[in-house]
N, C-alpha and C positions, 0 to 999 in steps of 0.2 A: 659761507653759510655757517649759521650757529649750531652747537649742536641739537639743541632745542626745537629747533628751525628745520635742520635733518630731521628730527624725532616725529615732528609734525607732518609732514613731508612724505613718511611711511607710515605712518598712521592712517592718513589719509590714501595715502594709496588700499590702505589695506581694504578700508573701509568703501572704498569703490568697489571692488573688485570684491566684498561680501556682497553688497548689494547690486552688482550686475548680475550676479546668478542667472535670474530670471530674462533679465534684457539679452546676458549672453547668449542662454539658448533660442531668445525669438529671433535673434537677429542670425542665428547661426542656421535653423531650421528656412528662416524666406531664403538667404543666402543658397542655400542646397535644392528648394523646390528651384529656385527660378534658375538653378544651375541646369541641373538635369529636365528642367522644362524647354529652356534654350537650346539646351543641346539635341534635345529625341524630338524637335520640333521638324517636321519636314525631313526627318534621318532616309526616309526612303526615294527621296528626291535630291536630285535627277536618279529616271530609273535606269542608269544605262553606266559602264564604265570612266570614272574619273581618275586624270593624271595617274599618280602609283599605282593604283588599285590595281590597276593591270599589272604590275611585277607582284607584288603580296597578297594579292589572290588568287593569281595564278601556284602562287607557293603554298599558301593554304590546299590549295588544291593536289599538288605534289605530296603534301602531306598526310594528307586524308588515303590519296593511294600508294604513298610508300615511294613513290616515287624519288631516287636522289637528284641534288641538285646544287649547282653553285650561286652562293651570293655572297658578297664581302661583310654582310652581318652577323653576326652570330646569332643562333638560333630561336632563342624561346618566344619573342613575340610573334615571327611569323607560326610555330607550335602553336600558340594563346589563341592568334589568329583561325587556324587551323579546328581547334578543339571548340572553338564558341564556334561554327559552322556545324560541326558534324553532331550538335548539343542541338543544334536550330535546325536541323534537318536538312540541310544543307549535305550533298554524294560526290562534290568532290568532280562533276563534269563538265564546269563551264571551264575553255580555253584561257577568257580573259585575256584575248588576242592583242586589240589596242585601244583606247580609250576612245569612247564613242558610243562602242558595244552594247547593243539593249541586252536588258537583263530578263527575256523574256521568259516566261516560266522558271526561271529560275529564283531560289529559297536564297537570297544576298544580303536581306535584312538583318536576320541574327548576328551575322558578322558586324554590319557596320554598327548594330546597336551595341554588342559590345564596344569596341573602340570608343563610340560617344559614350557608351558609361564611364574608360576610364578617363576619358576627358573630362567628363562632368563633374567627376572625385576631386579635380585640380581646385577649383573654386572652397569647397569647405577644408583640402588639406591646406592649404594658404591660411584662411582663417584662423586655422589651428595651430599651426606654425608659428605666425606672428603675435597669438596670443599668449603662446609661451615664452615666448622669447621676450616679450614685452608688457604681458598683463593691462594694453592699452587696445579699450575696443574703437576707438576712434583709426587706431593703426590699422587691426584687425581688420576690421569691417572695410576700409578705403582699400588696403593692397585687395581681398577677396573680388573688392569690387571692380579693380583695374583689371583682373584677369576674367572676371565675369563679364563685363562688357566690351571686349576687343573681339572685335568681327574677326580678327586674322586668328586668333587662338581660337573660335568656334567654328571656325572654317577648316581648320588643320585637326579638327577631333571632330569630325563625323566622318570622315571615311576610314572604306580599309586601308590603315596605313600603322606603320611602326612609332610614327610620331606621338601619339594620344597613347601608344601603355610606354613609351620611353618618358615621356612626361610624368607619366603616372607614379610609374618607381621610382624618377628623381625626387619629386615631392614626397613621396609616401616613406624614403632614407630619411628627407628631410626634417618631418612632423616626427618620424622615429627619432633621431640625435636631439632634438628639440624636447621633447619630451621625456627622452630619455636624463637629459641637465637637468628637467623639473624636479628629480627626484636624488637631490645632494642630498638635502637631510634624510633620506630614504635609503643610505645605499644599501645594496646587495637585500635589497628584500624584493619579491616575487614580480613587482612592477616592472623593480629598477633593472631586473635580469631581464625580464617581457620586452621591454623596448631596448634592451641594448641587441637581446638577439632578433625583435623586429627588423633596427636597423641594419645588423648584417643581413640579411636576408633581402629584403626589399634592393641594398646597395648592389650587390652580386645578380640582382634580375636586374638592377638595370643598365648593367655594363656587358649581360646577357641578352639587351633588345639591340645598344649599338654601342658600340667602342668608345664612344664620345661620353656614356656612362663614367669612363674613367675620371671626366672630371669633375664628378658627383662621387665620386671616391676620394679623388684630392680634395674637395673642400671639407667632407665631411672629416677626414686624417688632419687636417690643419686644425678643423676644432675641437678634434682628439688630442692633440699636441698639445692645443694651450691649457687644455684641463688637466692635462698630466701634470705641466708645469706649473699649476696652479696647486695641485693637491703637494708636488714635491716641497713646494712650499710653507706647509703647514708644518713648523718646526715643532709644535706639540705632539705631531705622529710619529710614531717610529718608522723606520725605512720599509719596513717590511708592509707597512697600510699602501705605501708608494706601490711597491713591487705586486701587491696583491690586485690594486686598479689596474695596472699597467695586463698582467696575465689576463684578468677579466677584458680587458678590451683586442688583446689579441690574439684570444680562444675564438670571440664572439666577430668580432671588425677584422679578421684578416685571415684565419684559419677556417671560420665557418662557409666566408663567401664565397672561398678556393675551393671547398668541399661541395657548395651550392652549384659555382658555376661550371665547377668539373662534370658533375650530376648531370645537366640540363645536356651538356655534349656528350655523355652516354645515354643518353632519352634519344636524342637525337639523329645519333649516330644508328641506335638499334632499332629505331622507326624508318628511316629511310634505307632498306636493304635492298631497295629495287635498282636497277641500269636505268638511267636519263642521262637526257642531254649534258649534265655539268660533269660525268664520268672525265671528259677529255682535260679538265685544268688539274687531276690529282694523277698521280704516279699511279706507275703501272701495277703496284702490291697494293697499293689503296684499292684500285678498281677489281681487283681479285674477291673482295669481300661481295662486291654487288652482286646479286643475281641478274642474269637474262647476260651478264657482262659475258662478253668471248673471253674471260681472265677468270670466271667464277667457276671454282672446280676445273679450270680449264686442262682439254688436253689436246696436246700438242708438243714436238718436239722440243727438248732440252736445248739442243745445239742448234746452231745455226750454220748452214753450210752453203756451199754452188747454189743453183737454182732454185733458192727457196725465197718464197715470195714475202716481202717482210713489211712493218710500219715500224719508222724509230720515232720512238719520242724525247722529246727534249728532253736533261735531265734536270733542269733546272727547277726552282718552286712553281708550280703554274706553268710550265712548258709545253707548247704544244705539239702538233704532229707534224713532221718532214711533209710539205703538201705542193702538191702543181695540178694545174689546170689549163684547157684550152687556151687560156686567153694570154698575149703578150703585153713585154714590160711596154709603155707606150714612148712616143717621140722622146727623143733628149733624156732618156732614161737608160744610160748604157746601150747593149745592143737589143735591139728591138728582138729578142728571144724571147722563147715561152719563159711566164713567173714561177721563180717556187717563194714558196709561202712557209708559215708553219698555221696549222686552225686548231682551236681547241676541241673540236668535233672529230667524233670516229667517223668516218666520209671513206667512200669506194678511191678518192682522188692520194688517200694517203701509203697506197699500197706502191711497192718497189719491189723488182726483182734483181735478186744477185748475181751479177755474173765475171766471168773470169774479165781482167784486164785485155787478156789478147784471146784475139778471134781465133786465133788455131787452137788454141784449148777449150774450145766450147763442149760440154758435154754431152756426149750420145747417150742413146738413149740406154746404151745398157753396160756405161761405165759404172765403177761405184762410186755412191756418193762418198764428194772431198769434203769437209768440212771446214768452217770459214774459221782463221787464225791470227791473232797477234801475227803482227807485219806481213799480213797477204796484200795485194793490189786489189781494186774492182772494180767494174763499174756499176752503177744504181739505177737501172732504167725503168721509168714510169711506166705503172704497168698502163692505166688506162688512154697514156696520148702516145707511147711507146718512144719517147725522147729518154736521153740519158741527164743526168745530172752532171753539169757541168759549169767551171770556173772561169774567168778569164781576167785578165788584167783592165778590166771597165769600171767604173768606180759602183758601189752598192748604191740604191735608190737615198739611202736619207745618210745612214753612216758612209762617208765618201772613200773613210781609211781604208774603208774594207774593201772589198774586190764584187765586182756583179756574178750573181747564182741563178743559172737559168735552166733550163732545157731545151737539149740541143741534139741535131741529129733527125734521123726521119725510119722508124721502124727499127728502133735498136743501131742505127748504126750510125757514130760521130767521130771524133777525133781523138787526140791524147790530152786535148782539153779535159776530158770525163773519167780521167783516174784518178783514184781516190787510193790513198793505204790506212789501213784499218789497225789502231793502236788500244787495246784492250787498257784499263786505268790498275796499274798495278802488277800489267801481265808483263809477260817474258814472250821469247819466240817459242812458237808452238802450244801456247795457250787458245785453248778454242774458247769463241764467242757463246756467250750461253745467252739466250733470250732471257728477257725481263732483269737478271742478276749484274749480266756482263755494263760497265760503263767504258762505252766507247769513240773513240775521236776518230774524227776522218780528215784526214789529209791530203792536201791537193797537191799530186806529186808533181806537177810542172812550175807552178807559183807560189809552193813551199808556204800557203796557210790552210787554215783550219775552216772546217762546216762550224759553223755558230747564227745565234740567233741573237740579236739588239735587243729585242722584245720591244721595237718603236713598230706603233702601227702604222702602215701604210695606208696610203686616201683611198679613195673609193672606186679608185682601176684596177686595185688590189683585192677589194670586198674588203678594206678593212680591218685584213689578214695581217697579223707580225712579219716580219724583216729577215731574211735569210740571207746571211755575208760569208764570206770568204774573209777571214782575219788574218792580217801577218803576224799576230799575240799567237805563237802558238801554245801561249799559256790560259789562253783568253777562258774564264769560268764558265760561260754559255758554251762550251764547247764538246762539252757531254752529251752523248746519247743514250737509250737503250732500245733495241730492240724487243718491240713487244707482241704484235703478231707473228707467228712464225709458220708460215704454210708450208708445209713437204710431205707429201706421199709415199718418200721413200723412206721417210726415218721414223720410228714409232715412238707413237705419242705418250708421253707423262703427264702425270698431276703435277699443277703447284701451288696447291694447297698449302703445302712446305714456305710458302714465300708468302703467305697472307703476314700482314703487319698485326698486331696487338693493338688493344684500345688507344693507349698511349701514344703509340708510334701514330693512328689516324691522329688521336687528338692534336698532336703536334703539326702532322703537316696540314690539321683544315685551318689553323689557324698560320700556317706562312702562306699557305693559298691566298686566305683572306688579306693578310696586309699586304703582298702585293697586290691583291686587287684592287682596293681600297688607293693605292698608292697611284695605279694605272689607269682610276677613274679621269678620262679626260673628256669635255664640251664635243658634243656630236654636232653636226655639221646643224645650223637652225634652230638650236637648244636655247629654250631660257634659262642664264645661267646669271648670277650677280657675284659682288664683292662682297667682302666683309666692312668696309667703308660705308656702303650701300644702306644695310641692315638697321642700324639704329635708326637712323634717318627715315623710314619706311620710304626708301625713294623707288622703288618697283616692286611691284606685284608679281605674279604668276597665274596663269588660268589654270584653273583645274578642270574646267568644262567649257569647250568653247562652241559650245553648239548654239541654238536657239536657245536653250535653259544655260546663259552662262555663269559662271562661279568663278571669282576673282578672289586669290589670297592677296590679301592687302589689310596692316594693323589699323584699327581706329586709329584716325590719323593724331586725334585731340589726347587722346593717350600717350600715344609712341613721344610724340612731341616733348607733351609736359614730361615725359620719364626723363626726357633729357635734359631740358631746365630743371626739374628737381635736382638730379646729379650734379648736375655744375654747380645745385644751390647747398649741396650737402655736404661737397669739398670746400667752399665756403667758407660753411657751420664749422667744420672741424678744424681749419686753419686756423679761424678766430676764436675754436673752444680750445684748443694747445695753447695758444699765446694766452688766454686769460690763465688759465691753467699755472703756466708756466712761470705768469707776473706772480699769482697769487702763492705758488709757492717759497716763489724767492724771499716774498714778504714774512709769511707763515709759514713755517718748515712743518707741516704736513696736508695731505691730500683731501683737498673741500670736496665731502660729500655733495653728491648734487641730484634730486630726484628723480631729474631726468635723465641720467646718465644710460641708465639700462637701455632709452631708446637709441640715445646715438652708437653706445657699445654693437645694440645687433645692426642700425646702418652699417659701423664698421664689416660685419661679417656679411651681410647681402650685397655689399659692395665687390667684396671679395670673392663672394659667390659667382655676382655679373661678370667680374674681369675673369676666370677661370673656365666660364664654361664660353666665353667671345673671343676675347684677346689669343688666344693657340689657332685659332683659326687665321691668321693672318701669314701665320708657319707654315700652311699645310699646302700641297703642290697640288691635290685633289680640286675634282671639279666640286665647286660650292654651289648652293642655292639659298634662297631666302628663309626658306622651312629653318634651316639650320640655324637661324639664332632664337625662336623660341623655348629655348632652355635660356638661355641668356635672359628673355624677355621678362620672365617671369620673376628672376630674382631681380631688375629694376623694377618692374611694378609694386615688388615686396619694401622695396629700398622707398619709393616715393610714398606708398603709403604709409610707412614710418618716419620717414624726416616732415611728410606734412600733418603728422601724428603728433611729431616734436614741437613744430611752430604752434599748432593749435593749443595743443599745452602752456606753452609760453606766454599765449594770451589767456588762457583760459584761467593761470594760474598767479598772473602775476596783480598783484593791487585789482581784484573785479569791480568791474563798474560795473553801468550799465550801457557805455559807451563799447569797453571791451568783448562784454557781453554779444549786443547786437552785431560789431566786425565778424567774434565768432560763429555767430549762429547763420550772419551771409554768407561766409567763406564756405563753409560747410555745405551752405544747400546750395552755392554758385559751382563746389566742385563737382554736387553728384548730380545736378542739372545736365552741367555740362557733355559731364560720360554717357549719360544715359541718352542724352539727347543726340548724341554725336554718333551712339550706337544703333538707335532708329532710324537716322538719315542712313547711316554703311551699309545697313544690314543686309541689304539685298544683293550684295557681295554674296555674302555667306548662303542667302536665303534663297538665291535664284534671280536673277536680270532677265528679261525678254523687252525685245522695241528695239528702237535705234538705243548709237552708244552714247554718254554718254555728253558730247559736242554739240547736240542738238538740243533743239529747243523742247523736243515733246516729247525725251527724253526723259523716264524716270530720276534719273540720276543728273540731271543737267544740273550744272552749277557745283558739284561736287569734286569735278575733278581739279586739283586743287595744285598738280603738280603734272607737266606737260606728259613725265616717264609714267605716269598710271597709264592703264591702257585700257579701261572698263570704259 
């Protein structure tokens, strides 16, 4: 290209993009009514519990009363969740038991209308995004419009779910760093500081709603990189212009987000000061801060001695409680002895009393109390089935290395199978056991291993419960205890308050809670669960409601599809634009301006975006679902509305005819025919199904199912 040819080339761009003005904002404003008209359409139908709703408004609810609780996300959407309720008048008392549940007299709207509001933002921040990045509203208007009319992203932003504001702050970093490039010949003036610390901000909410946020961190850090690289480059600056961007972006992109999203876990942490159910997966000085908790101001003895009734908990991240109950290991499962377990629940089942090893030292009733020590013997017998805790050379239910742990005996009374010697972590002889402080091992003095816990769950003869073994490692790391109830009459009770942990020390451990959780997420027995293989493909759905009103996640199939032919057609594009690229410079030793370049430049980076937030999923050991590649989805839809931004150009621009002309102006109304029409046939996916399914003939939907694995 000449440079005249260049010269023309931006000219004309310029001169577009004056006079879209006005087109830009008609098309920007239908774009956002028919977003948010789509969306709040039917927002309060079905009136009864769907899929998640029941874990994230059950937490909303937690939050409304301070309630604490365990989840492996981090906090602020179910918070947003939480706060758009008690703003709708919404108290914080429905159960949200299990999905089905009518929502009878209950205020549920507020909530889901937030959630479909930030779902509905997704549609004009796309717009916005791609306009900057590209100044082409043919681009613009097409990606908005792929995410505007997919039944599975309208589907996934009307309820209470974490999905629709994780989306929300992916895109909203997005149009921020997007916007933020807009303003090179602007820098450091009042805009260009506005959206650089929009973008941190929006970035740090949204690795605040899920983890997965991070790689809406790395993308946006990747095209902070290149613009560094790009400014270092400008050999008419001096170094210090370098150094000056570089401080600006990691005051605002990495120091501000750390301060954001540390904030939101002290928001967090000082709203939920109440005792719940998720007390049992944090440490025993975490659970000291809760109220109602037996650990809160708690009093009770220091030491730990003879006949004191005790609960140990694991020490490990997430460890639970030393637990047994009635019920025996079953056939071909070791000896048919009662189970010990570990549960992450405080339970009457996790209590134990201490007793001497040997029967003739049992305590009367008006010895003094002994105190329990660095290398004493003991036995541990359950208080409520009254069996001792005991070892034996039987192989453990799933880890075989290990040895079977059961409960044995009948009324306290068993063999030398059930002695255990008690090793303080650091202690000497004559070091006493102190509750909650003390980290302890217990020892099985006849088969010389250790009490430890796998943390493999057990099936469903188990309840489900973790893995308790007897290990020959007696270095094995699960093999920490501490004692955290400590019941005695005879010895007087302390505060330990002395042992509550510091923000920091919580903040630290809700988040190893969390990634082990997150890591330990495994398919329950009859879960819909998919691949990541699966995903692109839209080759299975998920019900969100399977009742008479059913609601099927499943993408516009005419979508999902072409997003995929696009991609194959965009690596193509870019194969064949290197090699020309490549010829022409060898011919002409420098770099042929090209006017379209801008558009293929941001494919380059929506591409980059799609493999980031999809391709890590293929690493992760975690149960997947289909929800999870809509973060992905969006940046192909962004990608296909820019490479079919680019060919329409290429006609649009090259020799006009009227021949080229009329291909362009079919393509165009064949592709948004297409969507829209393909969005009217789905919709009742999104919008509510009742009748037969859809294999029948008088079936709303018959003839649509187009892939055997659907299931509507």
């Amino acid at each position: 290209m000449t440079q005249s040819t260049t010269k023309t080339a931006v000219h004309s761009s310029q001169n577009d993009e004056s006079k879209g003005n006005s087109t830009w904002w008609i098309l920007f404003i239908i774009l956002t009514v028919l977003s948010f008209g789509t969306r709040l359409y039917k927002v309060d139908e079905p009136d009864h519990v769907c899929w998640d709703e029941t874990h994230f408004g059950k937490m909303g609810s937690w939050y409304i009363n301070r309630t604490f609780f365990f989840d492996v996300h981090p906090p602020l959407g179910k918070m947003l969740i939480a706060l758009s309720g008690v703003l709708t008048g919404y108290n914080g008392s429905f159960p949200f038991e299990k999905p089905g549940d009518k929502y009878e007299g209950v205020n549920y709207i507020g909530m889901r209308e937030f959630c479909t509001i930030l779902g509905g933002a997704l549609i004009p921040f796309t717009f916005v995004s791609i306009w900057e990045m590209t100044h082409s509203l043919n681009a613009a208007t097409l990606s908005a419009s792929l995410v505007l009319f997919d039944v599975g992203t309208l589907t996934l932003t009307q309820y209470i779910l974490l999905d629709p504001i994780l989306l929300f702050f992916m895109l909203a970093s997005f149009v921020g760093i997007c916007k933020f490039r807009s303003y090179t010949l602007y820098e450091f003036s009042v805009n260009w500081w506005f959206w650089l610390i929009f973008t941190g901000v929006t970035m740090a909410c949204c690795v605040c709603v899920k983890f997965v946020g991070l790689f809406q961190v790395t993308f946006i850090g990747l095209m902070t990189i290149a613009d560094l690289w790009f400014i270092l480059g400008k050999l008419s600056k001096p170094i210090s212009y370098t150094v000056k961007h570089f401080v600006a972006r990691f005051v605002c992109l990495i120091i501000l987000p750390i301060l954001v999203y540390v904030g939101f876990f002290y928001i967090h942490l000082f709203i939920l000061n109440k005792s719940g159910n998720g007390d049992g997966f944090y440490s025993s000085a975490f659970q000291s801060k809760l109220q109602g908790n037996s650990l809160h101001n708690a009093s009770m003895p220091k030491d730990v001695s003879f006949g004191a009734i005790i609960t140990l908990k694991n020490h490990r991240t997430g460890g639970g409680y030393l637990h047994s109950h009635w019920h025996l290991y079953p056939e071909n499962v070791g000896a048919k002895q009662q189970q010990i377990t570990t549960y992450a629940h405080k339970d009457e089942n996790n209590r134990w009393l201490v007793k001497f090893y040997n029967d003739d030292e049992k305590i009367s009733i008006n010895d003094t109390v002994r105190l329990l020590k660095h290398g004493d013997m003991i036995r541990l017998e359950h208080v409520p089935t009254r069996r001792n805790l005991h070892s034996h050379r039987e192989p453990a239910p799933i880890t075989r290395k290990h040895y079977q742990v059961t409960g044995y005996g009948e009324n306290g009374t068993g063999d030398y199978n059930d002695v255990w010697k008690v090793f303080v972590d650091g202690g000497s002889d004559g070091n006493i056991v102190s509750a909650v402080t003390s980290k302890i091992k217990l020892v099985h003095v006849l088969q010389h291993c250790v009490l430890t816990t796998s943390n493999k769950q057990l099936p469903k003869w188990a309840f489900e419960q973790h893995e308790v073994t007897c290990s020959p490692n007696l270095r094995d790391t699960n093999s920490y205890w501490n004692v955290e109830d400590n019941i005695n009459s005879k010895l007087p009770n302390v505060s330990f308050e002395v042992y509550s942990p510091n923000f920091f020390a919580r903040f630290i451990e809700s988040h190893a809670v969390m990634f082990q959780g997150n890591a330990g997420l495994k398919p329950k027995e009859g879960e819909v669960t998919s691949k990541p293989w699966q995903w692109p493909i839209n080759y299975k759905g998920q019900f969100f409601s399977g009742n008479n009103y059913k609601i099927y996640l499943l993408g516009n199939p005419v979508i999902w599809w072409g997003n995929i032919v696009v991609m194959l057609l965009y690596n193509l594009i870019s194969i064949w634009k290197a090699i020309i690229n490549k010829r022409k410079s060898n011919q002409n030793n420098e770099t042929v301006a090209d006017s379209k370049q801008q558009l293929l430049t941001t494919c380059n980076w929506l591409f980059i975006g799609w493999g980031l937030h999809y391709i890590p999923f293929y690493a992760m050991g975690r149960v997947l679902y289909f929800h999870h590649y809509f973060s992905a989805f969006l940046y192909s839809s962004m990608l296909t509305g820019v490479t079919i931004g680019y060919l329409l150009e290429m006609i649009k621009t090259s020799k006009p005819t009227l021949i080229r002309k009329t291909i362009y102006d079919g393509l165009i109304g064949f592709i948004y025919a297409s969507i829209i029409f393909s969005f009217y046939l789905y919709s009742p996916l999104a919008y509510g199904m009742s009748g037969p399914i859809s294999t029948e003939q008088n079936s709303t939907m018959f003839g649509l199912r187009w892939l055997d694995s659907w299931e509507f």
